[in-house]
N, C-alpha and C positions, 0 to 999 in steps of 0.2 A: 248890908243887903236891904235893910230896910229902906234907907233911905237915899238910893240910889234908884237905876233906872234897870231894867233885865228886858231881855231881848232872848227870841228862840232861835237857830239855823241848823236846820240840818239836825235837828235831835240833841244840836249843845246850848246849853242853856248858859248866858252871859249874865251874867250881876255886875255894873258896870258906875263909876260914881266919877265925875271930876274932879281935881285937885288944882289950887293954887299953882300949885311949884312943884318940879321934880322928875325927876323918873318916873314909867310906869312901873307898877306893882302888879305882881301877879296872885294868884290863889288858888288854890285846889280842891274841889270838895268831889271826892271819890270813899264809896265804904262797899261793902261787900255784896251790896245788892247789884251795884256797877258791873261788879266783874265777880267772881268768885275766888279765884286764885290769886295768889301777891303778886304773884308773877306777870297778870293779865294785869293788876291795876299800875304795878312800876312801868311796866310798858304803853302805858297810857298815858300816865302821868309823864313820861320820858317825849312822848307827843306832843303833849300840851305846852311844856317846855321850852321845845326847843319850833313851835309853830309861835310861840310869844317873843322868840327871841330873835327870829326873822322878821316878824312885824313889828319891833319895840320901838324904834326909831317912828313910824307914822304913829304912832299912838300919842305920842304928847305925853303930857301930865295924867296919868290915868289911871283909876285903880281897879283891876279884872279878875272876877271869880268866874271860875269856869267849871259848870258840870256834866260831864259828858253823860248820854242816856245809857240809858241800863238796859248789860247787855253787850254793849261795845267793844268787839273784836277789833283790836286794832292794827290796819294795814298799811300800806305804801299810799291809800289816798286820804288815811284818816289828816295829817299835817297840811296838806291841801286843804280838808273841809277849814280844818280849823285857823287858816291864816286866812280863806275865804271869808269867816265869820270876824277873827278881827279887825278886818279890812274894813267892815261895814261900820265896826263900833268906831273908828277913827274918823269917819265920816259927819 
């Protein structure tokens, strides 16, 4: 995190670093202030997931920490925001 580059969209905060070679890497930094219930944060994380796994291929060699803001209900457009904001770190 340090030493890498972070970007804000939409409330999700990106920690974002290139690599040599490889697949992209994902990460997750979600704790109880996010969400309060396991239930809201699995379902969150269950978002973030599978909106990395639709944009994995544009991403390149990349490695992506993702913190969603606190607070975060997550809906039908929350995988939109979030493949929105990948979109940009591929760029």
């Amino acid at each position: 995190m340090r030493a890498g580059k972070r970007r804000t969209f939409q409330g999700f905060t990106f920690f974002f670093s290139p690599r040599p070679a490889g697949p992209p890497r994902l990460g997750i930094l979600i704790s109880r202030k996010h969400a309060a219930l396991a239930t809201d944060r699995n379902r969150i994380k269950r978002c973030i997931r599978e909106a990395f796994r639709l944009t994995q291929p544009a991403l390149g060699s990349l490695d992506v920490l993702v913190r969603p803001p606190y607070g975060l209900k997550a809906s039908s457009g929350t995988v939109a925001r979030l493949r929105a904001g990948l979109e940009r770190l591929a760029t």
